[in-house]
N, C-alpha and C positions, 0 to 999 in steps of 0.2 A: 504494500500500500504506500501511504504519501509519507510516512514517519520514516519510513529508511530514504526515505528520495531527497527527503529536505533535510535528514541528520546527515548523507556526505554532502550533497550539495553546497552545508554550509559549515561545515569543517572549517578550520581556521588556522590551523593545523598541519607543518608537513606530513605526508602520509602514504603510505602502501595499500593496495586492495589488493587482497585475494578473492579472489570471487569463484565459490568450490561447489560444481551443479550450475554453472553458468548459464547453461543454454546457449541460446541466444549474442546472451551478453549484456541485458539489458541494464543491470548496476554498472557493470564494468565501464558502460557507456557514460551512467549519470557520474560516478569517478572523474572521467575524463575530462570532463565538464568543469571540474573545479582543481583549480590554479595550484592548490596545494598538491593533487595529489602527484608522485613521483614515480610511480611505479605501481603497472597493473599487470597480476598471474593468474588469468584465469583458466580456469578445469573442464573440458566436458569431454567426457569417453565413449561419447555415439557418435561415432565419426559425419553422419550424414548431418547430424546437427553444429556440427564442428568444425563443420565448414562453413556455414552460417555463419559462425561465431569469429570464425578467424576473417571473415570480408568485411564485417562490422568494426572489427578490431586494426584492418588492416591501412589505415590513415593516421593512425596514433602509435608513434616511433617508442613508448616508454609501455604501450601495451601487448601481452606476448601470452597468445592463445593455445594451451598444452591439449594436446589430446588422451589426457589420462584422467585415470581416478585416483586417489588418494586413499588408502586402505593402510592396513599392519603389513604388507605383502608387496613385493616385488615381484613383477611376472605377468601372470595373465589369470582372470576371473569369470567366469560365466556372465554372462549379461542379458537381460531381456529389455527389448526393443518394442513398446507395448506401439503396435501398429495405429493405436485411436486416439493417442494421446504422446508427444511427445516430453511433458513434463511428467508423464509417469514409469520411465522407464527405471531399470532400478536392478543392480547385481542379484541375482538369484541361482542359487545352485541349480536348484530344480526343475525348476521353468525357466529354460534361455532360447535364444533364437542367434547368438553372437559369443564372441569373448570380447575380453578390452585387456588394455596394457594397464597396471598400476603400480605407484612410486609408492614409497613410502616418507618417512620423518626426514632420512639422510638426503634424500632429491631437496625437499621443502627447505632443510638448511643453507642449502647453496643458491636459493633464490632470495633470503632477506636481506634488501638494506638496513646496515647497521646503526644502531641511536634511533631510528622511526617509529614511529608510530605504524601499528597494522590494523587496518579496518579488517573483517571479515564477516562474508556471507556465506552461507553452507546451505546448498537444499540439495538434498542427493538421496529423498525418498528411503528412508530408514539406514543407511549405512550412518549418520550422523555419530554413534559413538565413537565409531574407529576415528572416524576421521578426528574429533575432536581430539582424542587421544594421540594421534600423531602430531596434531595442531600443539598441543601443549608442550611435547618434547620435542618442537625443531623450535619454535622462538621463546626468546628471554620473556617471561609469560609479562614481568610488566610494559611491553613495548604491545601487547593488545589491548 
């Protein structure tokens, strides 16, 4: 809704986005939009959406669109590719139609600018814990 759109929009603040379930792109976008922000690493591991995301991104030299997930695991994950929706797509052992590649903590480390400030969004359709949890062990937790 508008509460995340007007908290980076008016950030004040140097800053980082991570944008994790990007889709699209579309925070990644409203990031770009304000003067503060320095640096944008967004996520999405459906490759068909991910191309979307990288032509949206692809005008903004400080923004750089991964085609992975963020998980505990390095390697490759089953993935389901829900045909009627593409915000519902969502790693699933049991029901997939795909695999995707995914980083862990040690990748996320090597992307933070140091002394920053890091905004982040996560919508990744239940994997949320992992992620968090890598989240917490790659940056200095007070720079989120």
């Amino acid at each position: 809704g508008n509460f995340y759109y007007y908290y980076l929009k008016n950030l004040k603040n140097k800053f980082q986005f991570f944008d994790v379930g990007a889709n699209i792109g579309i925070y990644s976008l409203i990031s770009s939009r304000n003067s503060e922000c320095l640096k944008i690493d967004s996520f999405e591991p459906n490759l068909k959406i991910y191309n979307n995301l990288k032509l949206n991104l692809s005008k903004i030299n400080y923004a750089y669109a991964h085609n992975l997930a963020i998980s505990d695991t390095v390697g490759q994950l089953n993935f389901y590719i829900d045909p009627n929706s593409s915000g519902s797509s969502k790693i699933n052992e049991k029901k997939f139609n795909t695999s995707i590649t995914t980083i862990n903590r040690d990748f996320l480390k090597k992307l933070v600018l140091k002394n920053i400030k890091i905004n982040i969004k996560i919508d990744v359709e239940g994997h949320e814990y992992l992620v968090l949890n890598e989240i917490m062990h790659s940056f200095n937790f007070d720079q989120i």
